[in-house]
C-alpha positions as CSV (number, residue, x, y, z in Angstrom):
1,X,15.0,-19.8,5.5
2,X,16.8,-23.0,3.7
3,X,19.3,-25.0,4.0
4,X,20.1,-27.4,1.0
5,X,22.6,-30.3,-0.2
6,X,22.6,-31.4,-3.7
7,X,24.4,-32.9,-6.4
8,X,25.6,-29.9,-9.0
9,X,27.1,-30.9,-12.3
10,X,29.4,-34.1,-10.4
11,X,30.0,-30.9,-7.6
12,X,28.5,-31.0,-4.0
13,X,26.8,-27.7,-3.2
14,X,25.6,-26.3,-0.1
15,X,23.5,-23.5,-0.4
16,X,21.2,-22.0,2.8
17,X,19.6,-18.7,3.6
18,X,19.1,-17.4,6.8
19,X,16.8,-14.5,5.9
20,X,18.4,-12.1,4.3
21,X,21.5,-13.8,1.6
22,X,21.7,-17.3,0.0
23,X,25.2,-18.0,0.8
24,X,26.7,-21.0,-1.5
25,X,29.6,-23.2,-1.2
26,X,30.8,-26.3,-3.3
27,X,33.4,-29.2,-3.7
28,X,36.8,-28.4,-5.5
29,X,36.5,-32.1,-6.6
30,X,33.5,-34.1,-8.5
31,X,32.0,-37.2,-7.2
32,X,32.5,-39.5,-10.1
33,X,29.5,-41.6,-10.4
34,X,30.7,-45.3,-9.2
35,X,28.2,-47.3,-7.2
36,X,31.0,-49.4,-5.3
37,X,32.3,-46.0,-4.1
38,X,31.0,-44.2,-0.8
39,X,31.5,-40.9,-0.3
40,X,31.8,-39.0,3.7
41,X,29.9,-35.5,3.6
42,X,30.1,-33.1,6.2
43,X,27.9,-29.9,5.6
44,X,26.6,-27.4,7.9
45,X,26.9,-23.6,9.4
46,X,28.0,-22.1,12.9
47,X,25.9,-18.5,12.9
48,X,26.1,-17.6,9.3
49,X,29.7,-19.1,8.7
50,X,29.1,-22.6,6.2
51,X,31.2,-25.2,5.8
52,X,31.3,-28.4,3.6
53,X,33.7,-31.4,3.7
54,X,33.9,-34.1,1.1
55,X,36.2,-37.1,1.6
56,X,38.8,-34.8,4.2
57,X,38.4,-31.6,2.0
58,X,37.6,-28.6,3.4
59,X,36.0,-25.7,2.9
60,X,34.2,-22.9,4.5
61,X,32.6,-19.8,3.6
62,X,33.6,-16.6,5.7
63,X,31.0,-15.3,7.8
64,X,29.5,-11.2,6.9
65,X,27.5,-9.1,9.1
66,X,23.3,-11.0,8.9
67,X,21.1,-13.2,10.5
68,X,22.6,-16.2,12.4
69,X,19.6,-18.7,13.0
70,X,18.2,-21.2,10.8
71,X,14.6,-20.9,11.3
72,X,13.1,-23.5,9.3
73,X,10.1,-24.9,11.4
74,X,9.1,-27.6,8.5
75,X,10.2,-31.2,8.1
76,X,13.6,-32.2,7.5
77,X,14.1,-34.2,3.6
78,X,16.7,-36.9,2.8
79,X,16.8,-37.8,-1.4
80,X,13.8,-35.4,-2.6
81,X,10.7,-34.0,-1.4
82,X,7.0,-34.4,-1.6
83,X,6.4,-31.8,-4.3
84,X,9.2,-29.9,-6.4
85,X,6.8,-26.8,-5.9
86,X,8.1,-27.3,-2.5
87,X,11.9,-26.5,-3.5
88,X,12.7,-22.5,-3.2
89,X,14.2,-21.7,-6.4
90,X,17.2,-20.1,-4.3
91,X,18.1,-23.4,-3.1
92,X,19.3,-25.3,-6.2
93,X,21.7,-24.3,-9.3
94,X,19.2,-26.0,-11.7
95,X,15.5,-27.4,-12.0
96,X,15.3,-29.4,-9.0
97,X,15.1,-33.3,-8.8
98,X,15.5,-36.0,-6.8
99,X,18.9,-37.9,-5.7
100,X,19.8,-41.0,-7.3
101,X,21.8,-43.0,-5.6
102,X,22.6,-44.5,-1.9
103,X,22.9,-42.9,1.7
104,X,23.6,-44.1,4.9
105,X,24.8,-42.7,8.2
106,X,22.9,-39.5,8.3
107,X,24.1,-37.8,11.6
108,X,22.0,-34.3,12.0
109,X,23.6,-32.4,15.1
110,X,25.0,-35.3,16.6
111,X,21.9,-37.4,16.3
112,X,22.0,-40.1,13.8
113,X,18.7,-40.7,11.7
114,X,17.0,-44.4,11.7
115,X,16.7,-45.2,8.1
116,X,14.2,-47.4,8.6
117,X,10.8,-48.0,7.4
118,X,8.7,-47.0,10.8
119,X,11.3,-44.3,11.9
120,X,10.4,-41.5,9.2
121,X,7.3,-39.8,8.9
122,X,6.7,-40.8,5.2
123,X,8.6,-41.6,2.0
124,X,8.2,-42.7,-1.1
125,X,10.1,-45.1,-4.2
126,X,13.1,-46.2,-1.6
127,X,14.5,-49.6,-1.7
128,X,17.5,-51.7,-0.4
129,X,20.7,-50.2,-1.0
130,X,23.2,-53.1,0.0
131,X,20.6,-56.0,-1.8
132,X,21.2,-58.1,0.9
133,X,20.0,-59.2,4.3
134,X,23.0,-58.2,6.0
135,X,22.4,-54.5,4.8
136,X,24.5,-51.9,6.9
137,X,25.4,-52.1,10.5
138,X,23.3,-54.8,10.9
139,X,26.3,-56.3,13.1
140,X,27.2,-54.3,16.1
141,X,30.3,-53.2,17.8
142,X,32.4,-54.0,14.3
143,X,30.9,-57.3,13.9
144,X,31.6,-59.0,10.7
145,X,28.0,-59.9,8.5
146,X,27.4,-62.9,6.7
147,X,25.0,-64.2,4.0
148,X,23.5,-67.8,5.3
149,X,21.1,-69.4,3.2
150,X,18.9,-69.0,6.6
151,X,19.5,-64.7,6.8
152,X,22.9,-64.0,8.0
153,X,24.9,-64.4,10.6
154,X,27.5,-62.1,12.3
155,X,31.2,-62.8,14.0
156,X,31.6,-60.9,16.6
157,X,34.8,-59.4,18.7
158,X,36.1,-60.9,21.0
159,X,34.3,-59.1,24.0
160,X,30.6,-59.0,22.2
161,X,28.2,-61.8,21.9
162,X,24.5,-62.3,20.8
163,X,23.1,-62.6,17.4
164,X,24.1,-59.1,16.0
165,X,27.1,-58.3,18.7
166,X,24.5,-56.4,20.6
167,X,25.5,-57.7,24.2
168,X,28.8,-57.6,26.0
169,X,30.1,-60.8,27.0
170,X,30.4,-58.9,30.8
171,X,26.8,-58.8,31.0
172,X,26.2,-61.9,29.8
173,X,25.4,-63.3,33.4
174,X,24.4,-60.3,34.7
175,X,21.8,-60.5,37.4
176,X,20.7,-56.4,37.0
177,X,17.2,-57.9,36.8
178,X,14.0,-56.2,34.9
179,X,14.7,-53.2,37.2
180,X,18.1,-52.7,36.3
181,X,20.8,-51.7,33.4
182,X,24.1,-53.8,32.6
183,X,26.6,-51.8,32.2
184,X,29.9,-53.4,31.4
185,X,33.6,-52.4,33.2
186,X,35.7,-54.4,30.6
187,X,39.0,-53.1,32.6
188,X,37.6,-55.0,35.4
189,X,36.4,-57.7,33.8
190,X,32.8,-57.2,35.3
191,X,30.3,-55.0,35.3
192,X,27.6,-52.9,37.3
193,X,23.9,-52.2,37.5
194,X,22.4,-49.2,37.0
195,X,19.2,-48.7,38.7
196,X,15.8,-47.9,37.1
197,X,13.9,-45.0,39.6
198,X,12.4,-46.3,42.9
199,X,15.0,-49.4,42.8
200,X,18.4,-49.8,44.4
201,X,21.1,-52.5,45.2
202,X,23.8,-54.0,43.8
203,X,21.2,-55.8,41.5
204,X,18.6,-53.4,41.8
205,X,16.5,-55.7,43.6
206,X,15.1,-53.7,46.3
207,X,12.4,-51.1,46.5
208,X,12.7,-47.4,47.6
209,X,10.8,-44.3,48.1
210,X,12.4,-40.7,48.5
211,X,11.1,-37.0,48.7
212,X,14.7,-35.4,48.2
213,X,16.7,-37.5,44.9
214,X,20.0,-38.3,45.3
215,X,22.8,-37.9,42.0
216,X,26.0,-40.2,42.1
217,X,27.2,-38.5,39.2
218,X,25.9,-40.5,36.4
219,X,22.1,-40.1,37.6
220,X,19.2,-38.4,35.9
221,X,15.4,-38.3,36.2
222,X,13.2,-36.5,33.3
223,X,10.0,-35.5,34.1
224,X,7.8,-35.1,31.5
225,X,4.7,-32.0,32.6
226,X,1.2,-33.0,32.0
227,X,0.2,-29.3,31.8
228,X,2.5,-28.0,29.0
229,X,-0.4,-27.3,26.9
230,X,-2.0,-25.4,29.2
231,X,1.0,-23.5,29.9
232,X,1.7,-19.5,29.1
233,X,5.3,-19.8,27.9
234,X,5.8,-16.5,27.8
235,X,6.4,-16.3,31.6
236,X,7.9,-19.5,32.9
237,X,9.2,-20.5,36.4
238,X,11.5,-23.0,38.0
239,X,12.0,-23.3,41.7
240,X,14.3,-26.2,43.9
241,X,16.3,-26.3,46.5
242,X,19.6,-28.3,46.2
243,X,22.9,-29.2,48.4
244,X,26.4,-30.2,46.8
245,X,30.1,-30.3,47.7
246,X,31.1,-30.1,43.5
247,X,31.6,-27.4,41.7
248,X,30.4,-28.3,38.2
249,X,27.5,-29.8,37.3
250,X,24.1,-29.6,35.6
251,X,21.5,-29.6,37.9
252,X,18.2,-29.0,36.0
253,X,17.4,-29.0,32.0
254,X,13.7,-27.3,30.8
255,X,14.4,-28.6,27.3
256,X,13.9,-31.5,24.8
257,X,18.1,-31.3,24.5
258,X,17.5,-33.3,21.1
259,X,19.4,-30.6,18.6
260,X,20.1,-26.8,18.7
261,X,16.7,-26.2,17.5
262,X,15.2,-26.6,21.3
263,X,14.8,-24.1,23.7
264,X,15.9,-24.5,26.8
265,X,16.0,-23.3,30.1
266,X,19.0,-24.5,32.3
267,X,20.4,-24.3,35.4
268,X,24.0,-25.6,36.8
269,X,27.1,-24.9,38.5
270,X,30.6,-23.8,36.7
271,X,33.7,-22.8,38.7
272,X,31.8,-23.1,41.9
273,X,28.9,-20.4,40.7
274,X,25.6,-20.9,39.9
275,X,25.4,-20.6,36.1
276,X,22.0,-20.1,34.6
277,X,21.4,-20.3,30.7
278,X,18.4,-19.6,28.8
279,X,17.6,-19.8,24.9
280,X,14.2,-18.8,23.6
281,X,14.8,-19.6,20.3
282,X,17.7,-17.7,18.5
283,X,20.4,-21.0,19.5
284,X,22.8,-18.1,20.3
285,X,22.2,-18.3,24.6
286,X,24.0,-16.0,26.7
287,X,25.0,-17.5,29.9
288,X,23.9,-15.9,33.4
289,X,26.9,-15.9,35.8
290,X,26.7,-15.5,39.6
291,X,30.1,-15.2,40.5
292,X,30.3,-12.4,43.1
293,X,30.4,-15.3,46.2
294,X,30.8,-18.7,45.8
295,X,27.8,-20.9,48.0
296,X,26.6,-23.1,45.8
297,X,29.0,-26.3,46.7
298,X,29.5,-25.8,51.0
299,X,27.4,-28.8,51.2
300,X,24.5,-26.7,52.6
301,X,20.9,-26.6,50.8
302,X,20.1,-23.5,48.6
303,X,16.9,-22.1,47.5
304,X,16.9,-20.9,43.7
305,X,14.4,-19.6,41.5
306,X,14.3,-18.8,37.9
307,X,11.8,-16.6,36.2
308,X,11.6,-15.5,32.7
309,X,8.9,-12.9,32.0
310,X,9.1,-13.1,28.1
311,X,12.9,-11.6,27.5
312,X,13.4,-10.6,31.6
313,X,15.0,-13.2,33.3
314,X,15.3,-13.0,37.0
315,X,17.4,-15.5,39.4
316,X,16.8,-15.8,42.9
317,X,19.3,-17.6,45.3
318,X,18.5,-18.3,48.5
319,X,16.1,-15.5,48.1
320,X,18.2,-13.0,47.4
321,X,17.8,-11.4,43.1
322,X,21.4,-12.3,42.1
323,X,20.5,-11.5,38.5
324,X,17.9,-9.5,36.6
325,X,18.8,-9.2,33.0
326,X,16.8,-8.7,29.4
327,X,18.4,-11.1,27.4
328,X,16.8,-9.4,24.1
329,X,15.4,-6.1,24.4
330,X,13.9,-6.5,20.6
331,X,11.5,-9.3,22.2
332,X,12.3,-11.7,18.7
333,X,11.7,-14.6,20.6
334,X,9.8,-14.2,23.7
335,X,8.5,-18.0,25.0
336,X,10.2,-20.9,26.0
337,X,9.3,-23.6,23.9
338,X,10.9,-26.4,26.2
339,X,8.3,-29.4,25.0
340,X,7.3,-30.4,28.2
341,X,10.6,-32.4,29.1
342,X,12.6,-31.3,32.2
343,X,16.0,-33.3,33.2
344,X,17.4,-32.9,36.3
345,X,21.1,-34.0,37.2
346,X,21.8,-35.0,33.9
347,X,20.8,-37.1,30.7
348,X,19.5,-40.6,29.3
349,X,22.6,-43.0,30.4
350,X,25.2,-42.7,27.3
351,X,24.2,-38.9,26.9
352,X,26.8,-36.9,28.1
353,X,26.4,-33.6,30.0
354,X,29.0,-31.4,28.1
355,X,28.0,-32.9,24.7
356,X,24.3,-32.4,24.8
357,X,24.6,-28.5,26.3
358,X,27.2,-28.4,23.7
359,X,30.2,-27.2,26.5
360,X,28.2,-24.8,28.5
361,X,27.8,-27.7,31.5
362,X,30.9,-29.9,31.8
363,X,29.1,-33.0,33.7
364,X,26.3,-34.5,35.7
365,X,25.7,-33.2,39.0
366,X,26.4,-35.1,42.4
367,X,24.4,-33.9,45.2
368,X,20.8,-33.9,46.1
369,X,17.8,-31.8,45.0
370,X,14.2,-31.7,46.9
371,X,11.2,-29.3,46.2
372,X,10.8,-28.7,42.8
373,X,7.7,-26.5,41.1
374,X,7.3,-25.4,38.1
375,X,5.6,-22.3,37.2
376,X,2.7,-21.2,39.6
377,X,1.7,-24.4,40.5
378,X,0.7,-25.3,44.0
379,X,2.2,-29.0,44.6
380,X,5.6,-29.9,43.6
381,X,6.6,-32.5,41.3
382,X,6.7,-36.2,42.6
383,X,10.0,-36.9,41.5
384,X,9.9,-40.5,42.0
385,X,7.1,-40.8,39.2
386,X,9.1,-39.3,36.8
387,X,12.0,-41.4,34.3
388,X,15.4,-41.9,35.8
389,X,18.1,-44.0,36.5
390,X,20.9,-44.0,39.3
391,X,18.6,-42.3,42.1
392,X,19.1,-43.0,45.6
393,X,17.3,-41.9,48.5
394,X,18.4,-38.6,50.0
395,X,16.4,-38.3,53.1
């Protein structure tokens, strides 16, 4: 499987092959070569449907009956590669060779890549595009850059401050503390402090414990399991108990959540049901809905379990099998490759819920969650060790 961008003749292409067709797409219009000139590129697929956007033009390429995943399980390259041999003759018009010219802002499933020196895992032969030390985005928040004879300098909006606009001029007395996280209210004029785990208070100055977490709504811990390498992903389990008067919200995540890629394991509420999802690896995950009684948001604590035997997937609520379903009776993909990471409540702070399970949670959960284990194992996991911010203490 490919999928490649180049530069065809002054035409963008966009070829990629899913595993059985190279479809290929490109640009009514030529990019005239004018180094003052930047050009916006939008390229990508949805199943085995392409499309590819220069400057505001569209177009897309019709999907056919095929394979729908991208299963590429290599590095991702920006300007060339580290061998030619490396190219599949498929995935270029011509003899391939490397891009000439400048890129910036590369966004890869709403994650935008560091073009830096320390954030890639190699390169080779790249310089400074701009030539100068203000480079690109070097100012934050819309700052305006400036060449000093010292570096540069930036001017800042009105309601950012620091040397690169990094810091709003709300939290510029803040007294959040090493424990805490400004976050501004500019409508307000203020702003708030979010809490690092095992911290609470308005400044996050004093020190808590808790066996059962509390989510405000904007909460998350991640745990991260020290045994994943020792695990048999082929048969996976998630147990917790959890009590909410909502009737959306994501209340646990088995998954990197960094790009459709990532398998996952999830489970939430929607329309007052529990709604469990699971995605072993084909990005196409077919929700689990349990909507013959609603019981999960009465405020009362529920018991649910999760277990995925390969393609099987049972659910257990309050003890009772509310689901037992083979999600692919072809067993393509039969472990769940979550990476170790589980979130519960939510995501990283500025990660939102609906964005990162692209729809299929609409936000964070509010409510309270105690007992969780993870597979077969005989303790449960100590929440408060994990990551997290925005936790109070549910007892």
């Amino acid at each position: 499987d490919f999928l490649c961008i180049s530069l065809v003749n002054g035409f963008i292409q966009l070829r990629y092959n899913l595993g059985d067709k190279t479809v290929v797409l490109q640009t009514f219009q030529k990019v005239h070569a004018n180094r003052t000139t930047w050009h916006s590129l939008k390229a990508g697929r949805v199943g085995n449907e392409g499309y590819l956007d220069l400057d505001g033009i569209n177009i897309t390429q019709k999907a056919s009956p095929g394979m729908n995943a991208l299963d590429t399980r290599t590095d991702f390259f920006v300007g060339g590669v580290s061998s030619l041999n490396l190219v599949n003759s498929m995935a270029v018009e011509n003899e391939p060779t490397g891009f000439t010219g400048c890129i910036r802002e590369i966004v890869i499933n709403d994650r935008e890549l560091q073009l830096t020196v320390t954030d890639p895992k190699g390169g080779a032969n790249i310089g400074d595009c701009d030539g100068t030390v203000c480079g690109y985005t070097v100012c934050k928040n819309n700052g305006t850059c400036q060449v000093e004879n010292s570096g540069f300098s930036c001017s800042c909006p009105q309601e950012w401050i620091g040397s690169t606009c990094e810091q709003s001029v709300h939290c510029s007395q803040n007294r959040c503390g090493s424990h805490g996280l400004c976050i501004p209210q500019p409508t307000s004029f203020s702003y708030i402090c979010v809490c690092a785990l095992g911290w609470s208070g308005k400044y996050c100055d004093s020190k808590i414990t808790f066996f059962i977490a509390k989510f405000v709504g904007n909460s998350y811990i991640k745990h991260t399991d020290p045994y994943y390498g020792k695990r048999d992903l082929q048969y996976s389990r998630i147990s917790l108990n959890f009590t909410t008067n909502q009737t959306e919200g994501l209340i646990a995540w088995m998954g990197k959540g960094e790009d459709e890629d990532n398998d996952f394991l999830a489970i939430g509420l929607a329309n007052g049901s529990l709604k469990v999802v699971i995605n072993l690896g084909e990005r196409l995950s077919v929700p689990l809905i349990h909507s013959k009684h609603s019981t999960c948001c009465d405020e009362k604590w529920h018991f649910v379990t999760v277990v995925q035997n390969q393609t099987c997937i049972k659910v257990y609520l309050d003890e009772e099998l509310i689901i037992f379903e083979d999600i692919d009776p072809h067993r393509k993909y039969t472990a769940l490759n979550y990476g170790g990471i589980c979130y519960f409540g939510g995501f990283e702070i500025g990660r939102k819920v609906n964005i990162v399970t692209t729809g299929l949670f609409q936000r964070e959960f509010t409510g309270k969650i105690k007992d969780v284990v993870l597979f077969q194992d005989s303790k449960k996991i100590q929440l408060m060790k994990a990551e997290g911010y925005n936790i109070y203490n549910g007892n």
